[in-house]
DRENLO-539318 format. One record per residue: residue in three letters; y negated, z, x of N, C-alpha, C in turn. Coordinates in steps of 0.2 Angstrom, whole numbers, plus 5000, padded with zeros to 4 digits. Example, Ala and Ser with C-alpha at 12.3 -4.5 7.8 and 13.67 -1.06 7.14 Angstrom:
REM DRENLO-539318
ALA502850395066502250395062501650395066 SER501150355064500550365068500050395064 
//
This chain:
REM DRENLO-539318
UNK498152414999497852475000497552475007 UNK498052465011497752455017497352425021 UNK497252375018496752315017496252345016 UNK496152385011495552405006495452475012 UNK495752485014495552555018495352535028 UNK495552465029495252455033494652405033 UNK494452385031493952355026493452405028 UNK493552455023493052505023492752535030 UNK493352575031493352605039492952515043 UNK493052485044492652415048491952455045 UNK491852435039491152435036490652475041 UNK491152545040490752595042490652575051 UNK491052555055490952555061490452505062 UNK490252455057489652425058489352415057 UNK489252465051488452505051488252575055 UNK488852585057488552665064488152625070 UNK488252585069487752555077487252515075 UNK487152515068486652485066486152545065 UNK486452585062485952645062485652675070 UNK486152675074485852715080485352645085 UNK485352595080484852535086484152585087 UNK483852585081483252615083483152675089 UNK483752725088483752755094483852745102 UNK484252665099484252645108483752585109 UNK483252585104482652555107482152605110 UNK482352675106481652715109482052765115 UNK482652755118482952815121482752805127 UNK482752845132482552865137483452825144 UNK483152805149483452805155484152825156 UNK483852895154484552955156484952935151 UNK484852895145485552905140485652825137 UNK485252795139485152725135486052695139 UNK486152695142486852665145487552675141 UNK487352755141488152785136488052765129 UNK487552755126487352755121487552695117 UNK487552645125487452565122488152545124 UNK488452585127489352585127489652595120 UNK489252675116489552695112489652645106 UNK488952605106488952575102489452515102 UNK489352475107490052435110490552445105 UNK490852505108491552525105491652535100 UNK491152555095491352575090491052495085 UNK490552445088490752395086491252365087 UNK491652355092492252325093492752355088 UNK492952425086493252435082493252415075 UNK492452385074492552395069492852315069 UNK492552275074492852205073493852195072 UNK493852265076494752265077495052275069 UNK494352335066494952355059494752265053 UNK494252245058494252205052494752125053 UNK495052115058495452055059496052115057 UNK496252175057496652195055496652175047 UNK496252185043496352195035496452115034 UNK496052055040496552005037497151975040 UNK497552035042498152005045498051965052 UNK497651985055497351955060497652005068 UNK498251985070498252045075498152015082 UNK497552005084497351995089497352025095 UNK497752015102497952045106497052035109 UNK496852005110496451995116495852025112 UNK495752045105495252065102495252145104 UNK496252185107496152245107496252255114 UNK496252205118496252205126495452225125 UNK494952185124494152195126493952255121 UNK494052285117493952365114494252395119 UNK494952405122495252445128494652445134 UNK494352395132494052395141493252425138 UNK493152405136492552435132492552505132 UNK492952545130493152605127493352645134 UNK493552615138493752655145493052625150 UNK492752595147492052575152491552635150 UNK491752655141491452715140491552785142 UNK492152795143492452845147492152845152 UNK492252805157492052825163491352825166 UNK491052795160490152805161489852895159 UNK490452905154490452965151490553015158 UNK491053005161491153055164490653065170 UNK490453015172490053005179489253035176 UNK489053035171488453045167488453125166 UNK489153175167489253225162488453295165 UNK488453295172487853335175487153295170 UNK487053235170486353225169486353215160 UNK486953225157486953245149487053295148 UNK487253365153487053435149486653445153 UNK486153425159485653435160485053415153 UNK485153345149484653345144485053385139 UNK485653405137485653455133485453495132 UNK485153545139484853585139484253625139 UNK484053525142483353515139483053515132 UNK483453485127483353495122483453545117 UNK483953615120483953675119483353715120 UNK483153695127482453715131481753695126 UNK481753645122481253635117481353655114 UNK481753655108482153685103481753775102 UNK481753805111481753875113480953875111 UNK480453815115479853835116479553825108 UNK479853765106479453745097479653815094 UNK480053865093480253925089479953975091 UNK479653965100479354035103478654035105 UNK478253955104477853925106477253995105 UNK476554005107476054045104475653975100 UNK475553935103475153885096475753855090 UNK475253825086475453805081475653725080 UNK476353695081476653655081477053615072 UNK476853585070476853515066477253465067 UNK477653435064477953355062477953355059 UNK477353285057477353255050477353185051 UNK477553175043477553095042477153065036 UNK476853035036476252995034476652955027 UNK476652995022476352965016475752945012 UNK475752885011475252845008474652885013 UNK474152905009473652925013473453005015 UNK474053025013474253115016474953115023 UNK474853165024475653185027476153245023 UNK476653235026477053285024477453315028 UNK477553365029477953405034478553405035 UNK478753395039479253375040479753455045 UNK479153485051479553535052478853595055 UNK478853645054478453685059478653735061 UNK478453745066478653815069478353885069 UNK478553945070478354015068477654035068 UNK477553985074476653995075476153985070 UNK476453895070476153855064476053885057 UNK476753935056476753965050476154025050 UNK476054075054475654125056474954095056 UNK474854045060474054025059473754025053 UNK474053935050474053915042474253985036 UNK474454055042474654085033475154095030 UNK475354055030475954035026476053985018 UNK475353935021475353895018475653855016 UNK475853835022476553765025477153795025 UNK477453745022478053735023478453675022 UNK479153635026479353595025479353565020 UNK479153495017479053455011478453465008 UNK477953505013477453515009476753455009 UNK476553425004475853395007475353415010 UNK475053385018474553435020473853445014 UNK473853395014473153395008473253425003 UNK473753414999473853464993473853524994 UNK474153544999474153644999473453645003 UNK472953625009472353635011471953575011 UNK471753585003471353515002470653515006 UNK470553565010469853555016469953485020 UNK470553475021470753435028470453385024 UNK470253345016469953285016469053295014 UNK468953325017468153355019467753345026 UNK467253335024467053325030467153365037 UNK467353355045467353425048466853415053 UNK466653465055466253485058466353485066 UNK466253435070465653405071465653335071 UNK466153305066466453245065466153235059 UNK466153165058465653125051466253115047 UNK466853125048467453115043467853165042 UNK468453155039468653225037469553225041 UNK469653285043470253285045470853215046 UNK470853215038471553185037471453105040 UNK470753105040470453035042470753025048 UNK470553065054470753085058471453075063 UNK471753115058472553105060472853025058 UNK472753015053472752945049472652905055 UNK471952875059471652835063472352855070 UNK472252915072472752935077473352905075 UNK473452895071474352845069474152785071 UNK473852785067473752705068473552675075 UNK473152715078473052685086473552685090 UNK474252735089474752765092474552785099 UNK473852805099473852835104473552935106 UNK473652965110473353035108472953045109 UNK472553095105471853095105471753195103 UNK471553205108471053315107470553285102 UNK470753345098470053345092469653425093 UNK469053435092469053535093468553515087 UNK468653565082468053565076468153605075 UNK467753635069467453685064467753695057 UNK468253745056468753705051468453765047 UNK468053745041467953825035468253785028 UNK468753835027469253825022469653885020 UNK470253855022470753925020470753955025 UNK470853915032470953975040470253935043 UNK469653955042468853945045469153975050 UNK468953935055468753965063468653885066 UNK468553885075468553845077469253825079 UNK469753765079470053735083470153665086 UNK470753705091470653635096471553605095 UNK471553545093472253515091472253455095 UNK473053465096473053375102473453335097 UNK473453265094473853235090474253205094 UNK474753185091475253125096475653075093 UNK475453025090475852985087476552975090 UNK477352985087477852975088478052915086 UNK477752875081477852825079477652795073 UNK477452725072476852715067476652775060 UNK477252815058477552835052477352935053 UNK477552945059478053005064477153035067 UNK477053115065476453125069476653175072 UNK476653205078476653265082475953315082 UNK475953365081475253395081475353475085 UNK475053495089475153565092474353585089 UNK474053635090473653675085473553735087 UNK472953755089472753835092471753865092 UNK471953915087471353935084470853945093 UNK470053935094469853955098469353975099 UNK469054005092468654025093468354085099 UNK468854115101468654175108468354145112 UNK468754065113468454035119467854015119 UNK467554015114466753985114466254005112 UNK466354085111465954125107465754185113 UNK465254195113464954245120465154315118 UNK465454355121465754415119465454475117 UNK464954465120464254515120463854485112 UNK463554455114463154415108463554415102 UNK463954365102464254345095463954275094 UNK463354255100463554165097463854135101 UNK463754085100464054015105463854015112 UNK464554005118464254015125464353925127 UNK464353905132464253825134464853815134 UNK465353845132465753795130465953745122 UNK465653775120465453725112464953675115 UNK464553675120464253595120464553555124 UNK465353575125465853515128466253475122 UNK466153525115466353495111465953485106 UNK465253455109464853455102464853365101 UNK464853345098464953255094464353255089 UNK463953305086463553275081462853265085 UNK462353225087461953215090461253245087 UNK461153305091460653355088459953295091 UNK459353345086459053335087458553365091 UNK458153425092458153465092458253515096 UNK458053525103458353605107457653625108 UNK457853715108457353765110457853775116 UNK457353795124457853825126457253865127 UNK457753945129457354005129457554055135 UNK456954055139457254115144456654165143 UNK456954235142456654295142456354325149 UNK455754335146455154365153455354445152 UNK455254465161455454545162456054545162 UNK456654535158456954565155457654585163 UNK457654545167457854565175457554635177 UNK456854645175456654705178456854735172 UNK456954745167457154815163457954835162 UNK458254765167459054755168459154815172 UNK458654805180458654845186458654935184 UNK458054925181457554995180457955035175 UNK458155025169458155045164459255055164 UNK459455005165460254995166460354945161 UNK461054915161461454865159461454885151 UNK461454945150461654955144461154945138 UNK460554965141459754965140459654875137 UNK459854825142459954765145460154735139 UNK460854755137461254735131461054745128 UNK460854795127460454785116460054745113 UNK459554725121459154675120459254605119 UNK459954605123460154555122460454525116 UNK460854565112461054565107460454555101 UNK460054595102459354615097459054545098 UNK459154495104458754415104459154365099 UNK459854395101460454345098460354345090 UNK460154435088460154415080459454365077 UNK458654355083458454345079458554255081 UNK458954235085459054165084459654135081 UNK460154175079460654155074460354175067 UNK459854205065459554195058459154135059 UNK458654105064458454055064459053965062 UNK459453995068460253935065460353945060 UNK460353995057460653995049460253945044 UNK459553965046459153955043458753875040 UNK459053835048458753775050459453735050 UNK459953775049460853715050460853705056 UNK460753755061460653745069461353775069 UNK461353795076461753845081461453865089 UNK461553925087461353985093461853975101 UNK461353945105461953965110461654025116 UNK462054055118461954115124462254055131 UNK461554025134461653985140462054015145 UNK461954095146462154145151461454175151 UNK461554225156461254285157460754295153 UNK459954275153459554295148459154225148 UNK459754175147459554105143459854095138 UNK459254055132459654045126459553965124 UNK459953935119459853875117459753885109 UNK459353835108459453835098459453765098 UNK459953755096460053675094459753655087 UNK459753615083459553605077459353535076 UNK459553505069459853455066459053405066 UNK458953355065458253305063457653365061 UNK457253365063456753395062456253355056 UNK456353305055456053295051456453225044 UNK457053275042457253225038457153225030 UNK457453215024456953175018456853235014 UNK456453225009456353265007457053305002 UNK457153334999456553394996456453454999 UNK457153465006456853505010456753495017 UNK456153475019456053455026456153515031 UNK456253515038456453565041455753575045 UNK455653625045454753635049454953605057 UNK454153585059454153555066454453615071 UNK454753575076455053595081454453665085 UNK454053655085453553695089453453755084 UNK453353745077453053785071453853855073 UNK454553805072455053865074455153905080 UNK454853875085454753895093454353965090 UNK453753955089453353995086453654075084 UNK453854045078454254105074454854135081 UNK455154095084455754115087455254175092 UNK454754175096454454185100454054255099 UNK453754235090453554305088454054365086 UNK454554325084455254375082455454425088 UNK455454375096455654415100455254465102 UNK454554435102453954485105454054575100 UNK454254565094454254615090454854675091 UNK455454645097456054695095455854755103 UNK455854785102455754845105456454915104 UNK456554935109457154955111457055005117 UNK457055065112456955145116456255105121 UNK455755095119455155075121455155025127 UNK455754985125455754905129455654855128 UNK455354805128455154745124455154705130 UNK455254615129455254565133455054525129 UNK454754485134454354415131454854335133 UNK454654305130455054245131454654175133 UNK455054155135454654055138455054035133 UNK454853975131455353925127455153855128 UNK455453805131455553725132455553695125 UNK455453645122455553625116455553535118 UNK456053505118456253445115456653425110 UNK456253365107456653345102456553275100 UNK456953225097457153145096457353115101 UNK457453065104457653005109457253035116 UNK457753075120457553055128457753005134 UNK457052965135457152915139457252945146 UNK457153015146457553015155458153035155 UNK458253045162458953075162459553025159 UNK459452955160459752885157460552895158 UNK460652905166461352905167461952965164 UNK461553035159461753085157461753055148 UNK462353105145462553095138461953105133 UNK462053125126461253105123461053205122 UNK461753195122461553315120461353335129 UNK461453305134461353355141460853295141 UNK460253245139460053235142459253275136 UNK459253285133458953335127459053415129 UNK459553435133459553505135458953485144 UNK459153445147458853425152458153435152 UNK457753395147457053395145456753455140 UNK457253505140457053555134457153615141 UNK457353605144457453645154456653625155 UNK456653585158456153545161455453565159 UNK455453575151454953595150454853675149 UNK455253725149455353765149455053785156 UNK455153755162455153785166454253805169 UNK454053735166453553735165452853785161 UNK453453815155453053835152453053915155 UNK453753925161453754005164453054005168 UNK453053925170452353925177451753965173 UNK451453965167451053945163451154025161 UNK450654105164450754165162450354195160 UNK449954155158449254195155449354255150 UNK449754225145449754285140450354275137 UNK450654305132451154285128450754265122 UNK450354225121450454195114450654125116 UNK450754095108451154025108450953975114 UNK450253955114450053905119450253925126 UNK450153985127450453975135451254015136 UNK451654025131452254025132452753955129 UNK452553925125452953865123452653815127 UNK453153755128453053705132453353655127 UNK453153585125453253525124453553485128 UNK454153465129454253395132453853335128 UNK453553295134453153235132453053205139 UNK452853165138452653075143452553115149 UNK452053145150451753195156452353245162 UNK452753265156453353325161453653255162 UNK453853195158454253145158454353105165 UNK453753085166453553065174453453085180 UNK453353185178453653225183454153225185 UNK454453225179455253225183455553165185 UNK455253115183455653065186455353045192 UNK454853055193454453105201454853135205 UNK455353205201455453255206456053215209 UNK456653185204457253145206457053115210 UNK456553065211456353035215456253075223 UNK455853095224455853155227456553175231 UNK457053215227457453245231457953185230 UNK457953115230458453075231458353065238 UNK457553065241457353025248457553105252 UNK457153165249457253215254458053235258 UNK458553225252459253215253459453165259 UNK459053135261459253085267458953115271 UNK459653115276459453155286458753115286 UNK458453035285458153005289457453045286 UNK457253075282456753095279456353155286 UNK456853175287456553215294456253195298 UNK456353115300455753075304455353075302 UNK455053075296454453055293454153135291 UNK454353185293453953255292453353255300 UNK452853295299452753305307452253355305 UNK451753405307451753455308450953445308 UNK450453485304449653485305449653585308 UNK449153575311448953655312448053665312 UNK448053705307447353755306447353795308 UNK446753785313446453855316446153905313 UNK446453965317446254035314445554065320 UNK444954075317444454095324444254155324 UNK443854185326443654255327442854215325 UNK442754245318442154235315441454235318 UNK441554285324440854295326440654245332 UNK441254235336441354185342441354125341 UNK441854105338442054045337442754045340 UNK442854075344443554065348444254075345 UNK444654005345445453995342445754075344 UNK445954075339446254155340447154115339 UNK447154085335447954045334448153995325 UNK448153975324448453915321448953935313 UNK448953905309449353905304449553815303 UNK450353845306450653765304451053745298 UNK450653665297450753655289451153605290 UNK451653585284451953535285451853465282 UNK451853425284451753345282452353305279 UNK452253265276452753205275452353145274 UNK452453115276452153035277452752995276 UNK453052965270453652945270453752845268 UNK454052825272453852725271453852725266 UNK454352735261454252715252453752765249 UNK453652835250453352845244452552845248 UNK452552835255451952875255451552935257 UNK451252975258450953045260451153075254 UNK451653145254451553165249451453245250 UNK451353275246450953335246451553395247 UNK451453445253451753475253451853525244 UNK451553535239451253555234451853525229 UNK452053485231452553425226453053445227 UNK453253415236453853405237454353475239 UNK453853555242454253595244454453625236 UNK454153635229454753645222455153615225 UNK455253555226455853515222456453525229 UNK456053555234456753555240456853635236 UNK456453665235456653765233457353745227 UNK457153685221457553695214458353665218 UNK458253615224458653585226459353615234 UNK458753695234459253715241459253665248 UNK458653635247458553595253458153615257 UNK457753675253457153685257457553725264 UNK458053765265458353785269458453755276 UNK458553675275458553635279457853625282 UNK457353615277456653595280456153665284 UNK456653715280456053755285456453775291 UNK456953755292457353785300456853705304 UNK456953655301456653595305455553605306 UNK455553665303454953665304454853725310 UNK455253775309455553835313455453805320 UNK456053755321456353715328455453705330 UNK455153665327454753625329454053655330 UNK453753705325453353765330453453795333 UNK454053815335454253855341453953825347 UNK454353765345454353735352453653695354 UNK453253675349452453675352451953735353 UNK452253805348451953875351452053885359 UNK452853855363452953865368452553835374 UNK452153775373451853745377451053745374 UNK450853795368450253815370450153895374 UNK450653895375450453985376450653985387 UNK450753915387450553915394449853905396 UNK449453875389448753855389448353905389 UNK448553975384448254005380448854055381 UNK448854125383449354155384449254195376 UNK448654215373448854255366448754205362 UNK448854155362448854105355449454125350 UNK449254135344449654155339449854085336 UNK450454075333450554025328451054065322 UNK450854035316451354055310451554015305 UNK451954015303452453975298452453995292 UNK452553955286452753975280453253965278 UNK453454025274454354015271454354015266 UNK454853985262454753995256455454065255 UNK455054115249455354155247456154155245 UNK456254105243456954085242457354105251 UNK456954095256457354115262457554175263 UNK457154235262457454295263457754315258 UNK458054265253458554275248459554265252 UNK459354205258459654175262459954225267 UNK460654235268460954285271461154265280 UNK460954205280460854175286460054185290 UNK459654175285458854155289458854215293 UNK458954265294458554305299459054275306 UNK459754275306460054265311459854205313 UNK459554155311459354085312458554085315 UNK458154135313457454155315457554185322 UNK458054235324458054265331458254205334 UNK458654165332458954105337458554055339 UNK458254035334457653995336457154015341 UNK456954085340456554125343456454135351 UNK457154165353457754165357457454095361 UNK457754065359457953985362457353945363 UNK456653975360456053945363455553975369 UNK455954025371455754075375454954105374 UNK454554105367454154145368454254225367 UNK453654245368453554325364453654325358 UNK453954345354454254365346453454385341 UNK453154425347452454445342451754405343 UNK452054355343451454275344451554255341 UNK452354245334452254205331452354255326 UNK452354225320452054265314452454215307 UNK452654245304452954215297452454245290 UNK452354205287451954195282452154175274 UNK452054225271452254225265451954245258 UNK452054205252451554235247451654285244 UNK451054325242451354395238451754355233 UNK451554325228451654295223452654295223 UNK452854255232453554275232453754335233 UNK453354395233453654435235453654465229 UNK453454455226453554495216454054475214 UNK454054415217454854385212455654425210 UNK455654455218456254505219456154525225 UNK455754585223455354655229456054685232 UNK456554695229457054725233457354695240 UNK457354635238457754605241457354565246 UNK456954545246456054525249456154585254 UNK456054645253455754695256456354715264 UNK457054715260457554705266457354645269 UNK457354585269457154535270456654515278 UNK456154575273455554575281455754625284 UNK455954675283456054735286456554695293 UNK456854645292457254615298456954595303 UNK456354565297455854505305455254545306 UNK455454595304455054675308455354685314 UNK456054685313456454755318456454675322 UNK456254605321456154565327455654565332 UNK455054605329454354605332453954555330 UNK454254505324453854445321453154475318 UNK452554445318452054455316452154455307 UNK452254495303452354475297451654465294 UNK451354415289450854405284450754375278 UNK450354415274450454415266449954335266 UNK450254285263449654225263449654215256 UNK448954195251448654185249448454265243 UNK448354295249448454395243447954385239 UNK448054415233447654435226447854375221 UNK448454315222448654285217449254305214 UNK449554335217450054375213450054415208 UNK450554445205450554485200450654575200 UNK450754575208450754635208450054675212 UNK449454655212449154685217449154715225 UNK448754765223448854795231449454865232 UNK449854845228450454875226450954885230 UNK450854815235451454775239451154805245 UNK450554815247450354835254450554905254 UNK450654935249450855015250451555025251 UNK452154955248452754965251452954945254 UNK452554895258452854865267452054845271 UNK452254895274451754845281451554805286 UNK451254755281451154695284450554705290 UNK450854675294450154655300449754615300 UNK449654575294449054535290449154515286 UNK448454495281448254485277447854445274 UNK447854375272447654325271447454305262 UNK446754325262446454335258446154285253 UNK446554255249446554195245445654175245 UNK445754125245444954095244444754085236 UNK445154095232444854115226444354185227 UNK444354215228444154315231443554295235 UNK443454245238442954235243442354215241 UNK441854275241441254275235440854185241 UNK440554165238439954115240439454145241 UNK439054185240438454225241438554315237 UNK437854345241437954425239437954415231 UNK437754375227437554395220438254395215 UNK438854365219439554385216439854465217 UNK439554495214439754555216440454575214 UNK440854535210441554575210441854545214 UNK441754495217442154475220442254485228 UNK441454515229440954545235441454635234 UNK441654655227441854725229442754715230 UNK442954665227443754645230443654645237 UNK443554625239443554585247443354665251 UNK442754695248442654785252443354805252 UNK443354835244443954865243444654845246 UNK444554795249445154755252445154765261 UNK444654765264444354795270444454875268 UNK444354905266444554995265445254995266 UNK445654955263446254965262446454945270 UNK446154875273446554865279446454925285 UNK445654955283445855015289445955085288 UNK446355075281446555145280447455155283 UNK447555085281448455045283448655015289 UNK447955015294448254975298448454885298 UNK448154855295448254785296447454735296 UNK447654705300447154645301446954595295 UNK446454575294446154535289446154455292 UNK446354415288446154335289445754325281 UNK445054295281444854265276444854195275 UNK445254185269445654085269444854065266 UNK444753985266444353935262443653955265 UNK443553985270442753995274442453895273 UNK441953885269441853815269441253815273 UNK440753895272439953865270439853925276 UNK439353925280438853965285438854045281 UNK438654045276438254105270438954145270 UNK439554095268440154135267440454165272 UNK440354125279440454175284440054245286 UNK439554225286439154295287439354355283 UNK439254315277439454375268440154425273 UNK440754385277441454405276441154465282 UNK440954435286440754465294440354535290 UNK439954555287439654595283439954635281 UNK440654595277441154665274441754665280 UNK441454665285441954695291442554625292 UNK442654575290443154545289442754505299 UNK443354485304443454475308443754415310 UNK444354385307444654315308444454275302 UNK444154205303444354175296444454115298 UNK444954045292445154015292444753955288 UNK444653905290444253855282444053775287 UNK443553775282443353705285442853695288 UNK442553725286441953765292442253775297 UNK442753775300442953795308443553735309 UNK443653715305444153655305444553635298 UNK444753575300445053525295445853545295 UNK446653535294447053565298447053475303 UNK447353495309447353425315447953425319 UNK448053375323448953345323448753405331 UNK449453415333449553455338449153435345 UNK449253365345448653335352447853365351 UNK447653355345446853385345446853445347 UNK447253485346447453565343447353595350 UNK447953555356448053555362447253555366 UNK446953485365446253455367445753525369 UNK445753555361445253585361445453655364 UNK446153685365446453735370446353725376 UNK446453675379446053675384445453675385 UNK445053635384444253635384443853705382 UNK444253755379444153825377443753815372 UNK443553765367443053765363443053825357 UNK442353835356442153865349442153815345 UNK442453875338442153835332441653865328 UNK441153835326440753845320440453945324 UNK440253935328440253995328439454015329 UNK439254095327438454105327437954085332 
//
């Protein structure tokens, strides 16, 4: 009997260490030593019961258990702070898996399913109460073996793959099923067999709270390779933010959102709200098999553009731009295949704001094609080089003379900027100041043109003591909370007279954002700066602008500038434009004088300064100089 009962008793002690091996392949640092003791011991015993059952009474078999067994003790004891530290640890997760706000899973992979091995309160609550331990994930929610969105496979495929690679992997999809929403789940393989999954519903986080569609954080988890963007920015709608209020603002916003999530609906797209009053409408191949093909990308532009045209709101309406690309974009190479598609659908959008003739389709929709495609890898270009300090050597400075029409005599100068650059070439101020305005560079270029007219106004006005000169800025500056204290400084520092030089600005930017523009000059007023409106009558606001700032000139676009008397509207703009400066006090320049006839015509309607080719070409500062001394006339009667 005793025989038979040590026997056993061995048996078991050497299968308990056979069992716990796999644990001391995967145990951690903190325990792998006690662990590898315990097993020792309890192997040695069982070696001790087994030379016992055959009468085996080995002194030195129970010397080497004594020392084993007390090697365990004292590793035990020396251990005892960093084993109730991981007990507590283990309590501690215990805490957080039962307390957790997301939804927490172990499962174990059967055949081609899992089965649940344990969840937590959360997991219970999201799911419903669909899971529970022993349950098959597929059998209780057979969506998981369906396809999910925005993946070409189905869940379970998914988890499945994750085991098998044993390594972890974030999933964020579209789950419509038993609990539809969006979620984001991290897998964790524990072991070929073993899956860990945490799990948490998100749609809040990626749905625009106002709207109700998608805001940019769905295109962090977008994986299906659309075809297809509208992007859409609404006209006015700033100025009916300002005028009318936020609340006015929202409806409209809303009232856009509905008609482009019925378009998504419509087309198997989705609507995104880019921010403030920009949209995106993604959408799937535009042109796949029959029997029902999705109309062309422009046809739905179309309808989107007419929808919006028609919502009116307590007698508010806005118009919209819409960029449209769609299939394979070859710019933008170093970007993914969806931001290089939003890119080109920007690009041309921006294009199509330039373009404001009317609101029908041809002049608010824009095509991405070959043409914006070359511009832009023009404008990159462009602001790769302008982004290098050296690009400031190659700038230099032309100035056109401004004369007193009846004499001939330089009244003062408008300084233009130049780039002459070794790689690219001469390029057009026309080109290059967009791409410094899109890129926050221009800030840097017009303080480098600031420094540098100053500082040749200062050496003609010992030539010429009333010589005027002027600058152009772009509007984006008196956006810029610095430029006024940067204009006294420079001013300041070149020691002229403040009201000999004169800053130069288009109405066109002054319509942009009147309030802020208007603060803006009212500063380089209180400087004594010359202020003047350059290219007047191509803006959108009229003579509207001279009645709310008083400009000290007036540079009257050469479109306006009739060619002979037989142009009579444009011979009555140019009166009516004269009425107005001596009713308001400000001075007339007439831009583009090319021809003798047009001078006389301007001198007729009282105009006094004019600019053009007829009195000069623009010329480098030495010419400019030359003829300041010489006191020459141009072009004069």
């Amino acid at each position: 009997m005793d025989i038979a009962a040590n026997g056993a008793i061995a048996a078991a002690y050497f299968i308990i260490p056979l069992t716990l091996l796999p644990l001391l392949l995967t145990a951690r640092r903190d325990i792998w030593l006690n662990l590898l003791l315990m097993m020792m011991f309890i192997f040695s015993c069982g070696v001790g019961h087994t030379l016992s059952a055959m009468h085996f009474h080995n002194a030195f078999w129970h010397w080497v258990t004594a020392g084993v067994s007390w090697a365990a003790v004292l590793t035990l004891l020396t251990s005892q702070t960093r084993l109730r530290y991981l007990g507590e640890t283990f309590n501690l997760l215990e805490a957080t898996w039962e307390q957790a706000l997301t939804g927490k899973l172990l499962c174990q992979r059967v055949g081609d399913d899992l089965t649940m091995i344990k969840l937590n309160p959360a997991a219970r609550v999201i799911t419903k109460g669909l899971l529970k331990p022993g349950d098959r994930l597929c059998e209780k929610m057979p969506t998981h073996r369906q396809r999910v969105y925005p993946y070409q496979v189905s869940l379970i495929e998914l988890y499945l793959a994750a085991l098998e690679s044993g390594e972890p992997k974030r999933l964020e999809y579209q789950y419509k099923g038993e609990i539809s929403g969006w979620y984001m789940t991290l897998v964790t393989p524990l072991s070929p067999e073993l899956l860990y999954m945490t799990f948490t519903e998100v749609s809040g986080v990626i749905h625009d709270p106002l709207t109700g569609l998608y805001n940019r954080r769905v295109l962090e988890m977008e994986l299906e390779a659309w075809e297809v963007c509208l992007f859409i920015d609404l006209d006015r709608f700033k100025l009916i933010n300002d005028q009318r209020g936020h609340y006015l603002g929202d409806e409209l916003l809303k009232a856009v959102a509905g008609v482009l999530q019925d378009h998504a609906q419509t087309h198997n797209g989705i609507a995104v709200r880019n921010g403030g009053d920009e949209f995106l409408l993604l959408l799937p191949d535009s042109n796949p098999m029959p029997p029902e093909p999705c109309p062309m990308p422009v046809a739905i532009a179309t309808s989107v553009l007419e929808a919006i045209l028609a919502i009116e709101i307590e007698g508010a309406s806005v118009g919209a731009s819409i960029g449209v690309a769609s299939g394979t974009i070859d710019a933008f190479e170093e970007d993914t295949s969806i931001n290089r598609l939003l890119q080109a659908a920007e690009t041309a959008l921006r294009e199509a704001k330039r373009n404001r003739r009317s609101n029908s389709p041809q002049h608010r929709i824009q095509v991405w094609n070959y043409n914006l495609a070359r511009r832009r890898l023009r404008q990159i270009t462009l602001e790769a080089y302008l982004e290098q300090r050296s690009s400031e050597a190659e700038f230099w400075l032309a100035y056109q003379p401004i004369c007193n029409m009846t004499t001939g005599a330089i009244v003062g100068a408008e300084a233009l900027i130049r780039w002459d650059s070794t790689h690219l070439g001469r390029v057009s101020p026309s080109e290059f100041i967009p791409v410094a305005e899109a890129t926050g560079l221009v800030h840097r270029i017009s303080d480098w043109v600031l420094c540098h007219a100053l500082e040749q106004l200062a050496q003609w006005q010992e030539i010429a003591p009333q010589f005027t000169l002027s600058v152009n800025i772009s509007p984006l500056e008196l956006e810029d909370d610095d430029f006024l204290e940067r204009v006294m400084e420079r001013v300041m520092g070149a020691g002229i007279a403040s009201n000999h030089f004169g800053i130069e600005i288009t109405e066109r930017g002054i319509y942009n954002n009147l309030d802020r523009y208007l603060q803006g000059l009212q500063g380089l007023r209180d400087m004594s700066l010359r202020l003047k409106v350059d290219d007047f009558g191509m803006g959108q606001s009229g003579l509207a602008q001279l009645l709310q700032f008083r400009f000290d000139e007036v540079k009257v676009d050469r479109f306006f500038i009739p060619t002979n008397a037989q142009n009579l509207e444009k011979v009555a703009i140019c009166r009516a434009i004269a009425n107005l400066s001596e009713g308001i006090n400000f001075s007339l320049v007439a831009e583009g004088i090319e021809q003798a006839s047009q001078r006389d015509l301007m001198l007729s309607l009282n105009y006094t300064y004019g600019q053009g080719y007829l009195f000069s070409r623009p010329m480098t500062a030495a010419n400019l100089t030359t003829l300041l001394r010489e006191g020459t006339c141009l072009a004069a009667l």
